[in-house]
C-alpha positions as a Python dict, from the first residue, in 0.01 Angstrom:
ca = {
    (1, 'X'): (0, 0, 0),
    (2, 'X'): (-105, 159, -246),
    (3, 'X'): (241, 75, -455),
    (4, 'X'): (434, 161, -180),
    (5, 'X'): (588, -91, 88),
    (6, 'X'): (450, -57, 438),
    (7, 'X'): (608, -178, 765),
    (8, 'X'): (350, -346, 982),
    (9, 'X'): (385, -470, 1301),
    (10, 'X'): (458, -882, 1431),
    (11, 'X'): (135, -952, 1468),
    (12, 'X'): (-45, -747, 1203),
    (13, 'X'): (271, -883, 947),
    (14, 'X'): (204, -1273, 1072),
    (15, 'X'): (-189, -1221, 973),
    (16, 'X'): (-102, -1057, 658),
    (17, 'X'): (123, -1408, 564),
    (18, 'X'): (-162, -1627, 624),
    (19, 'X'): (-411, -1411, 355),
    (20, 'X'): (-38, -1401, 136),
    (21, 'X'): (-11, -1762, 105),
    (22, 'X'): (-383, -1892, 18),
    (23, 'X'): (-332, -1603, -308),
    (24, 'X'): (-332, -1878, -587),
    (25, 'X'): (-628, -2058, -355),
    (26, 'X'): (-1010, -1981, -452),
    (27, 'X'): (-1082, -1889, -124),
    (28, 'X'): (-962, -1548, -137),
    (29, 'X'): (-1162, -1438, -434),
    (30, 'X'): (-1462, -1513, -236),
    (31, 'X'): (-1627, -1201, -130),
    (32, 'X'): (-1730, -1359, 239),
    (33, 'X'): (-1376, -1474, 296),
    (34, 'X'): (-1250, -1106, 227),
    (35, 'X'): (-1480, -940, 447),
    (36, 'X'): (-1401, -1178, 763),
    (37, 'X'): (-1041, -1172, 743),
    (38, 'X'): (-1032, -815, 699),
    (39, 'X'): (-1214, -761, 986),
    (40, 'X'): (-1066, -974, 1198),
    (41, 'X'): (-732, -852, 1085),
    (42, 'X'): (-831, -507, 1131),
    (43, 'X'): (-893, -584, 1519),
    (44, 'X'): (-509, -718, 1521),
    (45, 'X'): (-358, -415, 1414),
    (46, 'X'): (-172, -73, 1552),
    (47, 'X'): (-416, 241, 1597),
    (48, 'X'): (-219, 335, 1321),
    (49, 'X'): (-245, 74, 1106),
    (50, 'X'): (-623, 123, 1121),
    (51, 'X'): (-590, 465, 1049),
    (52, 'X'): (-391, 377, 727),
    (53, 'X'): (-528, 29, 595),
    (54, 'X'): (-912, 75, 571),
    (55, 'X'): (-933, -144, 227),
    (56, 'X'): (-842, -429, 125),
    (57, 'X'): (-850, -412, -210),
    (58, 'X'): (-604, -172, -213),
    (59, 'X'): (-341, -388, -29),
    (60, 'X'): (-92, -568, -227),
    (61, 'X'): (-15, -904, -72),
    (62, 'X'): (203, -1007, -430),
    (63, 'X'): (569, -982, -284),
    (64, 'X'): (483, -1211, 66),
    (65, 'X'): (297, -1462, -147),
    (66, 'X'): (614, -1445, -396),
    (67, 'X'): (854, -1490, -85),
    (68, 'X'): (636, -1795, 9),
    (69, 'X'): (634, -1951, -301),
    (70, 'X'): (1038, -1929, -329),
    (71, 'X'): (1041, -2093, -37),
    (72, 'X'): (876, -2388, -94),
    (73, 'X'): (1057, -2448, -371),
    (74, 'X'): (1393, -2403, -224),
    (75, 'X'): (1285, -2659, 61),
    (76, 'X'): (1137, -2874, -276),
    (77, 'X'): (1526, -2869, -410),
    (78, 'X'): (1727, -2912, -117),
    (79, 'X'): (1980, -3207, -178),
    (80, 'X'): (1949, -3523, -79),
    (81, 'X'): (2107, -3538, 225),
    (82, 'X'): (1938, -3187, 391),
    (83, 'X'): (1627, -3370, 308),
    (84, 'X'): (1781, -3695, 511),
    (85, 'X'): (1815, -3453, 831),
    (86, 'X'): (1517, -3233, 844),
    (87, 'X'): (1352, -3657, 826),
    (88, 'X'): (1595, -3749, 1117),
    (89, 'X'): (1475, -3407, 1357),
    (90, 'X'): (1069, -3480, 1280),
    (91, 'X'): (1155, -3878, 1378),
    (92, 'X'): (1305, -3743, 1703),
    (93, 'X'): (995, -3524, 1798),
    (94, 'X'): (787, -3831, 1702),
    (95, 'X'): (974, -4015, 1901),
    (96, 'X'): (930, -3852, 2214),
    (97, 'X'): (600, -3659, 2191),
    (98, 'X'): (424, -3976, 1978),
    (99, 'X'): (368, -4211, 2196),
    (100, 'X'): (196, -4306, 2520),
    (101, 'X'): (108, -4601, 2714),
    (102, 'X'): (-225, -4761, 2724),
    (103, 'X'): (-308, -5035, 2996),
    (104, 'X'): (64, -5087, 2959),
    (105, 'X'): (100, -5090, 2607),
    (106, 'X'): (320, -4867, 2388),
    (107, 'X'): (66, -4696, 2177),
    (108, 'X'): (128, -4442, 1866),
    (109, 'X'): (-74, -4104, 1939),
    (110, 'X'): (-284, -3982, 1625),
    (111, 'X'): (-191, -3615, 1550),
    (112, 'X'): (42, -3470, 1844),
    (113, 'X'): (51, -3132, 1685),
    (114, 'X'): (-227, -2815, 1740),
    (115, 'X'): (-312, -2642, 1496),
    (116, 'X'): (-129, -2382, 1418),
    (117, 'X'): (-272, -2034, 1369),
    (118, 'X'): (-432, -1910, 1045),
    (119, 'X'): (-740, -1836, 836),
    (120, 'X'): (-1016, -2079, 882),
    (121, 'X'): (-1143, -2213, 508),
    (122, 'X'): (-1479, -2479, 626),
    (123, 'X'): (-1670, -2671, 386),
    (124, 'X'): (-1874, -2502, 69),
    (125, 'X'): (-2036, -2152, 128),
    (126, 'X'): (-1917, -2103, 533),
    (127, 'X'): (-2070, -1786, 665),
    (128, 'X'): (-1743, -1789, 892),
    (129, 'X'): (-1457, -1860, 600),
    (130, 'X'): (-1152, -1638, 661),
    (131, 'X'): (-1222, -1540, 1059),
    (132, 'X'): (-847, -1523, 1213),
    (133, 'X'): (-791, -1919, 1398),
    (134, 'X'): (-592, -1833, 1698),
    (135, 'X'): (-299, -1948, 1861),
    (136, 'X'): (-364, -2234, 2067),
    (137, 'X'): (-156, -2153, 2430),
    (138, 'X'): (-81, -2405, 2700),
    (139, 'X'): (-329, -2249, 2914),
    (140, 'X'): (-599, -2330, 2675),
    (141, 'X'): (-552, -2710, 2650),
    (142, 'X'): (-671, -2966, 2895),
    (143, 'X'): (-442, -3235, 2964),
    (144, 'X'): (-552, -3574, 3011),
    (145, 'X'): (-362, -3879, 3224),
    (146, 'X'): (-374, -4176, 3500),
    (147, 'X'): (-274, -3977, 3849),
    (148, 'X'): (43, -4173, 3816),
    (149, 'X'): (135, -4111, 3493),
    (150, 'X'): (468, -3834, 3456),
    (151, 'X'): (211, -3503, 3373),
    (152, 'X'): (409, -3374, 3041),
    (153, 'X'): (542, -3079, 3147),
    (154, 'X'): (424, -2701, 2973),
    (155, 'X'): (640, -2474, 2786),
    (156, 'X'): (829, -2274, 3047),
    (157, 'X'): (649, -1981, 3204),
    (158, 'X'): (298, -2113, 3109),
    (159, 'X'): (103, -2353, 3273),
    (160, 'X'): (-164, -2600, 3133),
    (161, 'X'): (-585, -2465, 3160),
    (162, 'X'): (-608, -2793, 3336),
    (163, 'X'): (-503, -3158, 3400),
    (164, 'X'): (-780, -3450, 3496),
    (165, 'X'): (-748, -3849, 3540),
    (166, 'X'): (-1021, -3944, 3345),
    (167, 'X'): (-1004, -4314, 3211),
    (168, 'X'): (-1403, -4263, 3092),
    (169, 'X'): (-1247, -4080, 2770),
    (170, 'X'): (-987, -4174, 2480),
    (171, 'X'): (-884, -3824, 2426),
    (172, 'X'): (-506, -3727, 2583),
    (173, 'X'): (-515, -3395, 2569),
    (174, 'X'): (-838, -3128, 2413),
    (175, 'X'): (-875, -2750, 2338),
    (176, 'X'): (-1150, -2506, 2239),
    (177, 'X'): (-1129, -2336, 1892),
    (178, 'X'): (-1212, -2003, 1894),
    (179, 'X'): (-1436, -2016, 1541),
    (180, 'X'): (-1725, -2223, 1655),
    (181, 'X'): (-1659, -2341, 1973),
    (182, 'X'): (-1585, -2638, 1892),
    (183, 'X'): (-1386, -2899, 2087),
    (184, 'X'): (-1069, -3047, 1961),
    (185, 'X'): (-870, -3331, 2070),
    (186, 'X'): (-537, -3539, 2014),
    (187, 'X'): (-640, -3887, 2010),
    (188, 'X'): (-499, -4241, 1926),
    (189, 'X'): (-364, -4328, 1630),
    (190, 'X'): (-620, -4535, 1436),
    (191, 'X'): (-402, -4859, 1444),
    (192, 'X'): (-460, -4837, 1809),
    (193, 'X'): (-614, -5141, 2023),
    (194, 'X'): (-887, -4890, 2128),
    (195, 'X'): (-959, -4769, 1815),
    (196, 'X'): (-922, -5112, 1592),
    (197, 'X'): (-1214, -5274, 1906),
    (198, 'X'): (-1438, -4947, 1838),
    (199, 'X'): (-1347, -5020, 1469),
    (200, 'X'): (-1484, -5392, 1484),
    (201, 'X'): (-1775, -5358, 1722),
    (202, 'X'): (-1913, -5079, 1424),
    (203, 'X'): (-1936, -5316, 1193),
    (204, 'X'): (-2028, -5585, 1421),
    (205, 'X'): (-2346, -5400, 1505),
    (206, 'X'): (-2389, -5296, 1079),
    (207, 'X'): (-2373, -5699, 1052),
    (208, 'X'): (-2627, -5767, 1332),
    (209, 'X'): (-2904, -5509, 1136),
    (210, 'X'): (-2872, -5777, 859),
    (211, 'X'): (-3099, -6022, 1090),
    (212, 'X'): (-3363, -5814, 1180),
    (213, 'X'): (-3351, -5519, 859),
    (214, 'X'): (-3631, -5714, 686),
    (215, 'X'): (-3845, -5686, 1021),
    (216, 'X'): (-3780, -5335, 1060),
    (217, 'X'): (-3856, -5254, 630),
    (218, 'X'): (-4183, -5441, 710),
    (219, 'X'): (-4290, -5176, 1047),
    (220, 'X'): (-4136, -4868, 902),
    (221, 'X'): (-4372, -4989, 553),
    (222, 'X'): (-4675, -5025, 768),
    (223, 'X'): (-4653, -4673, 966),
    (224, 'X'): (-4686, -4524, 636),
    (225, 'X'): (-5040, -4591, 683),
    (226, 'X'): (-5020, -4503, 1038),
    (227, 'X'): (-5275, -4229, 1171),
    (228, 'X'): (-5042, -4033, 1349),
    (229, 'X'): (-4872, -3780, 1135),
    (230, 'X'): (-4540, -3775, 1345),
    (231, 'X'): (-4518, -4191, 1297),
    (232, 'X'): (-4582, -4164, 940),
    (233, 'X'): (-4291, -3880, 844),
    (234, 'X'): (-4045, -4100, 1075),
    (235, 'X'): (-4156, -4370, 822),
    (236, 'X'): (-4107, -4229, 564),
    (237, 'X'): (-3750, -4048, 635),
    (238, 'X'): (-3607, -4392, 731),
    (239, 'X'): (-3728, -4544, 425),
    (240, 'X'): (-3469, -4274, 271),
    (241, 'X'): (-3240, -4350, 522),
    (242, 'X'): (-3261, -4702, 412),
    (243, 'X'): (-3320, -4693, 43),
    (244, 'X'): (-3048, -4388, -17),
    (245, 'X'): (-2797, -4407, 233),
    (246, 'X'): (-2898, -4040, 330),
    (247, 'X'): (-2771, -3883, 683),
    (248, 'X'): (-3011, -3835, 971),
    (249, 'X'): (-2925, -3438, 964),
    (250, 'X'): (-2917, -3227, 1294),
    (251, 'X'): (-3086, -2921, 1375),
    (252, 'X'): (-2805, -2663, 1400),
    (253, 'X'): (-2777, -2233, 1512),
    (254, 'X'): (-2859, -2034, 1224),
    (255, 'X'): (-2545, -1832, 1081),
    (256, 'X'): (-2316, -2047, 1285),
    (257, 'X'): (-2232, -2327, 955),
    (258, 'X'): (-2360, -2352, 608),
    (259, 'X'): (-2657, -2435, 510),
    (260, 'X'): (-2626, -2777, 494),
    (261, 'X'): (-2889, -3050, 540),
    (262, 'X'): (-2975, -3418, 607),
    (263, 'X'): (-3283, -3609, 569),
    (264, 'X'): (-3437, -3503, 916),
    (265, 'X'): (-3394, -3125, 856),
    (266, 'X'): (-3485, -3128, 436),
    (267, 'X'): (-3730, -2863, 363),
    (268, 'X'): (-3987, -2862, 128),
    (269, 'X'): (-3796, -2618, -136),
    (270, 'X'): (-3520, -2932, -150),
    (271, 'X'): (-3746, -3185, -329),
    (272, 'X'): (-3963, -3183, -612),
    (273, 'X'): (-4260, -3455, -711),
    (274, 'X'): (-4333, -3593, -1018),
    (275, 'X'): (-4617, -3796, -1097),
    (276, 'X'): (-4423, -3936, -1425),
    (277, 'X'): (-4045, -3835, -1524),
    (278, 'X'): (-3843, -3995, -1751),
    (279, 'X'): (-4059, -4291, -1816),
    (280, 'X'): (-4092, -4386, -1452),
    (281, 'X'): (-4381, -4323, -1180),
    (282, 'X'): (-4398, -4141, -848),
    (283, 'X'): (-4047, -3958, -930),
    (284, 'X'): (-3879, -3752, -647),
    (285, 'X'): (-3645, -3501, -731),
    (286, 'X'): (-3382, -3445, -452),
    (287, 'X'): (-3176, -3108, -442),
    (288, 'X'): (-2942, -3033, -122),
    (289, 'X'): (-2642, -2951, 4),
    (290, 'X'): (-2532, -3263, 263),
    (291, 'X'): (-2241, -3303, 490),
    (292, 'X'): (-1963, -3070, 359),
    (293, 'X'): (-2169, -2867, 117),
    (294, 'X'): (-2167, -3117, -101),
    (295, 'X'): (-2450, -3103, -347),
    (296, 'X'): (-2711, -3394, -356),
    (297, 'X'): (-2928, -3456, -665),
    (298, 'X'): (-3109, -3732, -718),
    (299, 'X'): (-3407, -3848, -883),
    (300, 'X'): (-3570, -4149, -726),
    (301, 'X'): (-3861, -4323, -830),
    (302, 'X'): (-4039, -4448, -520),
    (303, 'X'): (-4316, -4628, -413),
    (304, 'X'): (-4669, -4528, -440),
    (305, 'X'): (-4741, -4498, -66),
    (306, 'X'): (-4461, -4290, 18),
    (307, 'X'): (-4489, -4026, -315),
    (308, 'X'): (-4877, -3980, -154),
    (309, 'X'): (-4745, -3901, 216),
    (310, 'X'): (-4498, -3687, 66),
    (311, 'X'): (-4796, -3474, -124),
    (312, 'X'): (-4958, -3479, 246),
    (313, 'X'): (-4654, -3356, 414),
    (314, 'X'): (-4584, -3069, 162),
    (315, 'X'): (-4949, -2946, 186),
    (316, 'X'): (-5020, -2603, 274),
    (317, 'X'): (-4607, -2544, 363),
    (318, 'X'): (-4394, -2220, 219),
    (319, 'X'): (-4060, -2329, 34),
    (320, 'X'): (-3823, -2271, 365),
    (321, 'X'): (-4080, -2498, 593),
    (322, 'X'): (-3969, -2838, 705),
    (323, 'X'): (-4046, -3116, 499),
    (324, 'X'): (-4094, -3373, 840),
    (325, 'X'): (-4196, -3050, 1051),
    (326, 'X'): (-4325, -3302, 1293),
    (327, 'X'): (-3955, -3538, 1307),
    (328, 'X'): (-3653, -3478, 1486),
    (329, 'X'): (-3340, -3677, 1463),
    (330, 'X'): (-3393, -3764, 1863),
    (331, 'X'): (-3700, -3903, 1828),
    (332, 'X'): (-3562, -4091, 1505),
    (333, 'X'): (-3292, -4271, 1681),
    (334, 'X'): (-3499, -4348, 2045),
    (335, 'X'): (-3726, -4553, 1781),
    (336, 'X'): (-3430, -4735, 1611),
    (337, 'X'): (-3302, -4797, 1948),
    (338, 'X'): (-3646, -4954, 2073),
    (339, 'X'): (-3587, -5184, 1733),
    (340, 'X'): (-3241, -5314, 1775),
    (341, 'X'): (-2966, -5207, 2064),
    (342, 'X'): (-2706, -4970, 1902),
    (343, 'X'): (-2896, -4895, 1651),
    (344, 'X'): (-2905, -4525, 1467),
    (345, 'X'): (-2926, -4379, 1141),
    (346, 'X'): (-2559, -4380, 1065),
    (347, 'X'): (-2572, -4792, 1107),
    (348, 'X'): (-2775, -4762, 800),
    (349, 'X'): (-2521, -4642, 578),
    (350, 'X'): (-2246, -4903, 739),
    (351, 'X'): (-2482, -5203, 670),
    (352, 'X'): (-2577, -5054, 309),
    (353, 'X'): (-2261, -4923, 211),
    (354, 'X'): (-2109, -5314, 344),
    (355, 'X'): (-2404, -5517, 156),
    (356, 'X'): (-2315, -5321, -160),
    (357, 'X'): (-1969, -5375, -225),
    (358, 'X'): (-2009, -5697, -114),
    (359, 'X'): (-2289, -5807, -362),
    (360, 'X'): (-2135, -5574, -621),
    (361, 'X'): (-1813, -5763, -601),
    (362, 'X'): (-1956, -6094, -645),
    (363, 'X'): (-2103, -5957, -958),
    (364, 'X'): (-1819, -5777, -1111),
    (365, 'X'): (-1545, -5991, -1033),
    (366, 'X'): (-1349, -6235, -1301),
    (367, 'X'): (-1146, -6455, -1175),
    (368, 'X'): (-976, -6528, -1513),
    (369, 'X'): (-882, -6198, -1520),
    (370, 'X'): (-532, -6077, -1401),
    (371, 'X'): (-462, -5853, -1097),
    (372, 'X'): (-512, -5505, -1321),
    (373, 'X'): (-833, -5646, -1434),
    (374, 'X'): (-987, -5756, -1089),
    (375, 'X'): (-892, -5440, -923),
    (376, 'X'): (-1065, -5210, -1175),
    (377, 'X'): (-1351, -5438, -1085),
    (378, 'X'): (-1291, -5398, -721),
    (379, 'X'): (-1270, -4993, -767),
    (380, 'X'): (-1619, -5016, -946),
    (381, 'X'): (-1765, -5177, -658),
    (382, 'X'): (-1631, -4912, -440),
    (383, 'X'): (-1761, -4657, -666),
    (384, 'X'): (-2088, -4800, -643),
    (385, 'X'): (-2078, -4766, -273),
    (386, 'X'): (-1901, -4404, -320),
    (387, 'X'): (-2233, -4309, -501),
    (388, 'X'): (-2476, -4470, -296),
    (389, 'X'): (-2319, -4254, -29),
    (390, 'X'): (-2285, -3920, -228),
    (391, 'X'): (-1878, -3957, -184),
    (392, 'X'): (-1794, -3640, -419),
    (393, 'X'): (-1448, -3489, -480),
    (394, 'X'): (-1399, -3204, -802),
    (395, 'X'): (-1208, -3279, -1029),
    (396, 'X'): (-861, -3269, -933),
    (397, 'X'): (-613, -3015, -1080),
    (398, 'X'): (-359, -3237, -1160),
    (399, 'X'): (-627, -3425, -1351),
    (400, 'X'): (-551, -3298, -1729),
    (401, 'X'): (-179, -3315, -1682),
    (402, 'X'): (-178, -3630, -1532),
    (403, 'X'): (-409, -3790, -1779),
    (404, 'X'): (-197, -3614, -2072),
    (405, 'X'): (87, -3789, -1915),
    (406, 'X'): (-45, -4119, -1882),
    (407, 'X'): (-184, -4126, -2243),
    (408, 'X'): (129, -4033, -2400),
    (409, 'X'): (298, -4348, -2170),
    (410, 'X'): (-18, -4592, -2357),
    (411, 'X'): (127, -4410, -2702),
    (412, 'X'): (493, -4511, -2655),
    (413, 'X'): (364, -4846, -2499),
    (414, 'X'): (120, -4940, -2862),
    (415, 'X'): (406, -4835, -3035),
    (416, 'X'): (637, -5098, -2887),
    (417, 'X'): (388, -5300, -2909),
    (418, 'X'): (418, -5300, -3276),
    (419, 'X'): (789, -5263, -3318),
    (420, 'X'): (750, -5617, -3143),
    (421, 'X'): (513, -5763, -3362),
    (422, 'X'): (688, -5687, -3681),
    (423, 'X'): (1012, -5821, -3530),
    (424, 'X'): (806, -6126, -3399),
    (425, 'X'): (705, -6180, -3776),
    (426, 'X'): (1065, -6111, -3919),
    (427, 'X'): (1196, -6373, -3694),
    (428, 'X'): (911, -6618, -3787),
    (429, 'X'): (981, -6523, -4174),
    (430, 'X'): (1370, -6643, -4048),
    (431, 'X'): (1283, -6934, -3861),
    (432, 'X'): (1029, -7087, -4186),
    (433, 'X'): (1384, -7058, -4388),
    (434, 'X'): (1613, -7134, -4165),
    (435, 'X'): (1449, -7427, -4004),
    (436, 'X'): (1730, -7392, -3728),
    (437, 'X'): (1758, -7462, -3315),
    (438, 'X'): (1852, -7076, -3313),
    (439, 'X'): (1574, -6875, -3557),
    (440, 'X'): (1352, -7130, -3323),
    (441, 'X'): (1498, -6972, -2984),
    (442, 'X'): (1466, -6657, -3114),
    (443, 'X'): (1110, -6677, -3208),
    (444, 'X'): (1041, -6772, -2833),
    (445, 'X'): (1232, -6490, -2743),
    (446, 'X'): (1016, -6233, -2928),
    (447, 'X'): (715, -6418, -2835),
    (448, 'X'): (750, -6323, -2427),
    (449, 'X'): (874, -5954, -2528),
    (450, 'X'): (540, -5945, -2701),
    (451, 'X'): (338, -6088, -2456),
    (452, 'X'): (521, -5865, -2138),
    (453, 'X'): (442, -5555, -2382),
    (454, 'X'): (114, -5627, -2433),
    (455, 'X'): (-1, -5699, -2084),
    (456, 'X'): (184, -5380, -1980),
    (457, 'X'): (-24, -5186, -2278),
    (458, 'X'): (-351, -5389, -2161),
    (459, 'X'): (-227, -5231, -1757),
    (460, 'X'): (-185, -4897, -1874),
    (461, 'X'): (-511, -4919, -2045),
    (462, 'X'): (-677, -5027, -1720),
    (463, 'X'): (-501, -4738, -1563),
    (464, 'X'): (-631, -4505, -1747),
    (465, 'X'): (-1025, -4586, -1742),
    (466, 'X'): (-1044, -4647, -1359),
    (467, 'X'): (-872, -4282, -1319),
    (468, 'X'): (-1164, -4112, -1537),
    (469, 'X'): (-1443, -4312, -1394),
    (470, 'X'): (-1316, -4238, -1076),
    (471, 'X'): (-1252, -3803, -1143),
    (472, 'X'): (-1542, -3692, -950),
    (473, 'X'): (-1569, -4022, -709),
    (474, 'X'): (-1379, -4010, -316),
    (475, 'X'): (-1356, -4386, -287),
    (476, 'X'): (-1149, -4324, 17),
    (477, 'X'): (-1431, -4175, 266),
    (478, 'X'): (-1637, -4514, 232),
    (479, 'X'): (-1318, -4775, 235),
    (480, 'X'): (-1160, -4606, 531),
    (481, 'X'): (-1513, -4579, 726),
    (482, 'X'): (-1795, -4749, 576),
    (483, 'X'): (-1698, -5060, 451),
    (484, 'X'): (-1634, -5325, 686),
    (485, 'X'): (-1234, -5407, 609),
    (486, 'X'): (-1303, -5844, 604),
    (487, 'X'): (-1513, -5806, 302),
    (488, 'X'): (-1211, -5654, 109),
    (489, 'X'): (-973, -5880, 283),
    (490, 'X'): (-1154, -6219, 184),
    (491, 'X'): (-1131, -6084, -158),
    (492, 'X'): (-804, -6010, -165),
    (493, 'X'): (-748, -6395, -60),
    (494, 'X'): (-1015, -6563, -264),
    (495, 'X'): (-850, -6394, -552),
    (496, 'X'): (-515, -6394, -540),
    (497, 'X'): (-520, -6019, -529),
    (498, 'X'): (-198, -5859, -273),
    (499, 'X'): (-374, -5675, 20),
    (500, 'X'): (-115, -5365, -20),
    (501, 'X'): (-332, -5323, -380),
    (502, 'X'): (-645, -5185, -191),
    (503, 'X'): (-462, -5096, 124),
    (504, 'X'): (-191, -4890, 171),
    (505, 'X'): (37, -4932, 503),
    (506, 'X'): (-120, -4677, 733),
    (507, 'X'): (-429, -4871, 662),
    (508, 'X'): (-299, -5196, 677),
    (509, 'X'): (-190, -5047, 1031),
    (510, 'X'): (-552, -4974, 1109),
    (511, 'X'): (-704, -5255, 996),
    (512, 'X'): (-451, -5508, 1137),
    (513, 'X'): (-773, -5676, 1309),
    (514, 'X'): (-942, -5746, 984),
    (515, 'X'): (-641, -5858, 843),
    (516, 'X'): (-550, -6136, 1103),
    (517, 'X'): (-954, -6207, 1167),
    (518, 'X'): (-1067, -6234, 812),
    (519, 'X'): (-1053, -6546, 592),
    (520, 'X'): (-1155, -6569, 223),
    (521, 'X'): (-1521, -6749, 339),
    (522, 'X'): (-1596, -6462, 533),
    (523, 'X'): (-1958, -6311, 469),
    (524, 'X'): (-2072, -5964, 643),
}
């Protein structure tokens, strides 16, 4: 600093690792992120250090994030049997701090860990990306036990904030973050018998909507015409609820997260009407950032009733005003509850997301077509769901590479492909002169290598369009928690299709119910 090396002290050093090691990320070019962690770090240092280091941009953080680097790939290419060990210490830790007992019951704990210290990234544009995350101490976590459980005990000379009995709560142990406030918690592992019940009863209530949805479209169609104002906006947001799979939205503190929205809380700036667009009538033009700062554009042509109340509701309002100024996300879900027990916006999205895959399966799905075939169909139906639920990802990295990689593998494969077809014909050309038991055996012989080659090309190929249809698509958000598990498990056995295809064995774990309660009749 500037081109000179400069001894810091512990605790300014460990915050100056953390900014080192997210170099090659993004975040750090990000003007917002700069100015937080430099002030918090600022607050960490030495007098001195203050007095010295009063810009960032003059601090060279090259030579920690090079040490970093090194060291990741020296733990990359340790041998075989290092690898083996470090395995062997992290199975003994899991062994004794993984597990607790539940009703009597060995149960596996979720994550056991706290987080550790560092820079705190959130979700899109976070007015609080790159504020210091602190140490979590013993005496800031709560334990949680029975009264005659053995109390784990706290690192010596510290002593836990608290310990309770209460059996009202699945959380073990929980701390405050020092970002937002925000509680944390370890909890059960998700193949837990508490969590695989809360798991079922979900979709159990998703499944029960089905009987009484059509009721429900039929009152939430006729308060569109209803003469209170604050009846008619709840109408109309839960036919978008409904129709789009769109989140309720809460009302949150300004400054304290992005600017993120859900249907309750749109404002009038995030949609746009048109009477006619693109050939269709009564056209609304959605533009938000949802859950995650994930950007939501859609353009949705809806019904005639519901394009007028939306002229009504955006009369006379500025560009920041609320769109349903007269709706809150309370008063949303006390009506859904009046209209079915355990019923809320998010139920919505369970019982839409469910009915889609399931009808778009039935649709999509061969069943003369091999295992590679029917799960391409299987991840269209998911995508289907993905982007009825705005599941986004970007693009990953690896993408290019890994697409550069797998075409040059369907190269090599054509190319075998038709070494084996001119042999197959050579050996045909033999057998018509030959006429012998052997130029016969032969020509079987080629036949299967042609027919193996070809169904491996025909995989490959397969491959290779479900990974660019799915670039942009997270299909994992809505298969790990909006789709119930049965409807991809009956398919799986009406089909002939291995479970371990769509689920891999932490999932199997948590949907062990599904698996032993599903058959291949089963209808959500």
């Amino acid at each position: 600093f500037p081109g000179k090396p400069l001894k810091l002290s512990l605790a300014t050093e460990e915050i100056a690792t953390f900014y080192a090691k997210m170099l090659d990320h993004e975040y750090t070019t990000k003007e917002i992120f700069q100015n937080n962690f430099f002030h918090d770090w600022r607050k960490e240092m030495t007098s001195e250090e203050q007095e010295i280091i009063q810009d960032l941009a003059k601090c060279d953080f090259s030579e920690i994030h090079k040490y970093f680097v090194e060291k990741s790939e020296a733990r990359k290419a340790l041998p075989k049997e290092e690898k083996q060990k470090l395995k062997e210490e992290a199975d003994k830790i899991q062994e004794e701090y993984g597990y607790c007992l539940l009703d009597g019951h060995r149960e596996k704990i979720g994550n056991f860990k706290t987080e550790p210290p560092g820079l705190f990234r959130g979700r899109g544009d976070h007015p609080k990306m790159g504020m210091l995350k602190k140490r979590i101490m013993p005496e800031d976590v709560i334990i949680n036990c029975s009264k005659d459980s053995k109390i784990p005990e706290p690192p010596e000379g510290h002593k836990w904030k608290e310990v309770r009995f209460d059996n009202t709560v699945t959380w073990l142990a929980s701390w405050t973050e020092n970002i937002q406030n925000t509680l944390k918690y370890i909890m059960l592992n998700p193949s837990s018998k508490l969590k695989g019940e809360k798991d079922w009863q979900k979709y159990e209530v998703a499944r029960r909507l089905k009987d009484v949805v059509h009721e429900i479209r039929a009152r939430y169609r006729a308060d569109w015409k209803s003469k209170e104002m604050k009846n008619r906006q709840r109408a109309v947001a839960l036919y978008f609820i409904d129709k789009l799979a769109l989140r309720a939205g809460n009302e949150k503190e300004e400054g304290e997260t992005a600017d993120t929205v859900g249907c309750c809380s749109l404002r009038v700036e995030h949609i746009k009407l048109h009477p006619r667009l693109d050939g269709q009538e009564h056209v609304v033009e959605f533009d938000f950032l949802g859950k995650d700062s994930i950007r939501y554009y859609n353009k949705v042509s809806v019904e005639k009733r519901v394009f007028k109340n939306l002229q009504l509701f955006m009369k006379n309002k500025d560009p920041s005003d609320d769109l349903f100024d007269r709706l809150t996300t309370n008063f949303l879900n006390k009506h859904l509850q009046h209209l079915m027990d355990g019923l809320t916006a998010k139920v919505f999205r369970t019982y839409n997301a469910s009915i889609t895959l399931q009808e778009q399966l039935k649709a999509l799905t061969n069943p003369e077509d091999n295992v590679a075939g029917k799960l391409l169909s299987y991840n269209r139906a998911n995508r289907a769901v993905a982007v009825l639920c705005n599941h986004q990802r970007s693009v990953p990295k690896t993408f290019a590479k890994s697409m550069e990689i797998l075409q040059a593998k369907i190269d090599a494969k054509k190319k075998q492909v038709e070494e084996a077809q001119q042999e197959l014909k050579k050996a045909e050309d033999e057998l018509e002169d030959t006429k012998d038991a052997k130029a016969e055996a032969n020509v079987e012989k080629k036949k299967k290598l042609l027919k193996r080659l070809e169904e491996q090309l025909a995989r490959l190929n397969v491959q290779a369009t479900d990974k660019e249809e799915n670039k942009q698509i997270a299909l994992g958000t809505s298969k790990l928690n909006y789709l119930d598990p049965r409807i991809s498990i009956a398919w799986c056995k009406k089909f002939g299709v291995p479970i371990e295809k769509i689920y891999n064995k932490t999932q199997r774990e948590k949907f062990a119910w599904a698996i032993a309660m599903a058959n291949e009749d089963f209808e959500f």
